[in-house]
C-alpha positions, 0 to 999 in steps of 0.5 A, a space after each residue: 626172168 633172171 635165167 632168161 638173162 642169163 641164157 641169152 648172155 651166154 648164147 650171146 658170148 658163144 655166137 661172139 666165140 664163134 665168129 671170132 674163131 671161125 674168121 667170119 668178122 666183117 671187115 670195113 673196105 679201106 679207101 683203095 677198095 672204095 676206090 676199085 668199087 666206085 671205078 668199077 661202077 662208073 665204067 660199067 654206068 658208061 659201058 652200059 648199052 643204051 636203048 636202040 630204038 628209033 625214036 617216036 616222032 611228035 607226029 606220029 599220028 597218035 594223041 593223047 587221050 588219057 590212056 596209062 596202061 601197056 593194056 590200052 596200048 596196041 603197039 609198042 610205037 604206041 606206047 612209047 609215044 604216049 610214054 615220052 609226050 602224055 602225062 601220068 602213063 604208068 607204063 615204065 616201072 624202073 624208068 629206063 625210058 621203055 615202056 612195056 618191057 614185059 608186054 609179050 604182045 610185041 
């Protein structure tokens, strides 16, 4: 056990040599890199093209009737239909307001 201990200081102080030598230390940001990053993001959240789709009207002549699943659905007004006005589909997985992304029906 002792020479367990002692092999894993030693690789341990060697693993610290290294990363002091090799310049590879994490550095912390400082407030105006901070700063840069949170800009950045924000202008991009802005500048992120939207959703354009017509939207899908209260009266399009669909229901509600308990399907959840792309698969239930036969067209993508469908869909996005019973994704805006029924409760509990699971049509949407990242929540960005398009139901069936990755349907390769439509």
């Amino acid at each position: 056990m002792k020479r367990f201990v002692f092999y894993f200081i030693f690789g341990y102080a060697c693993y610290l040599s290294w990363v002091k030598l090799s310049g590879n230390e994490p550095q912390q940001l400082t407030d105006i890199h901070q700063d840069t990053i949170s800009n950045s993001i924000r202008e991009a959240a802005q500048t992120a093209p939207r959703y354009a789709s017509k939207p899908v009207e209260m009266d399009a002549g669909f229901h509600c009737d308990g399907r959840q699943y792309c698969s239930q659905m036969t067209s993508r007004a469908e869909a996005e239909y019973f994704n805006r006005y029924c409760p509990n589909t699971k049509m949407d997985g990242d929540n960005d307001g398009r139901p069936c992304e990755n349907d390769s029906r439509w």
